[in-house]
N, C-alpha and C positions, 0 to 999 in steps of 0.2 A: 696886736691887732693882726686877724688874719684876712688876706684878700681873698681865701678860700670860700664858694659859694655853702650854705647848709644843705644838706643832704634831707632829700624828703623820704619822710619814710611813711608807713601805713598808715599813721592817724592822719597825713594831708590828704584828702585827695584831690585827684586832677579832674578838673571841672570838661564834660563832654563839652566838641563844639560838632551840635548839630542843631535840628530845628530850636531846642531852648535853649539857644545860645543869648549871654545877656547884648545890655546895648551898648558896651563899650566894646565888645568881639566882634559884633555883627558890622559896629559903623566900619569898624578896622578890616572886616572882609568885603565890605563895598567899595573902602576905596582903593584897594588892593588891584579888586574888579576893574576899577574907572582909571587905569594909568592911560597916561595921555600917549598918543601915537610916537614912533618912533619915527626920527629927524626923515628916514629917507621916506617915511608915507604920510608926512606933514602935510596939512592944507598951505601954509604956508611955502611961497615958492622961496623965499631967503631959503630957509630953515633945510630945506628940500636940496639945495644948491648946496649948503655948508655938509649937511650929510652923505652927499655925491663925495664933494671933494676929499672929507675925512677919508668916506671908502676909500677911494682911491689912492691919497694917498700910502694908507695902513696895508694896501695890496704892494705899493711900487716897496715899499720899506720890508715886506715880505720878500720879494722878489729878489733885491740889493741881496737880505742874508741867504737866500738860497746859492743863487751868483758866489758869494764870499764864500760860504762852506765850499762848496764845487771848485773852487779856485785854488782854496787851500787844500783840498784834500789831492785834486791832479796837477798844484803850480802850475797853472794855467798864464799866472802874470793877467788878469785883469785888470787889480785893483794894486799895484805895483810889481815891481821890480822882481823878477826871478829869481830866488836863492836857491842854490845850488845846497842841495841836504847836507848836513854836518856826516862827519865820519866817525 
């Protein structure tokens, strides 16, 4: 048994999707269309609140590795202890 997909060749062909598109394409580009808002422009104020805080979180956790690159790269000693480079 192979998990390899088959290979299409010239006698399949690939069905256009434009205006004759059938009705299992069509429902599947509406709901594509109709994705629900995204947490920070939620009508919801939870929802709005939880999406702030993720941001901000995912920026200070950005922020920390920039800090830690920077740190190791001039031994700055932020995030510990100074080691003196090997010889």
């Amino acid at each position: 048994m192979s998990a390899k997909h088959p290979k299409k060749g010239p006698s399949q062909p690939v069905p256009a999707a434009g205006p004759a598109a059938t009705g299992a394409s069509a429902g599947a580009a509406t709901a594509i269309a109709e994705s629900p808002p995204s947490w920070l422009d939620s009508s919801d104020p939870r929802k709005r609140r939880w999406g702030k805080i993720i941001f901000i979180g995912v920026w200070i956790y950005v922020g920390a590795l920039c800090l830690l690159a920077l740190d190791q790269t001039f031994a700055w000693g932020i995030f510990g202890p100074k080691v003196a480079p090997l010889p």
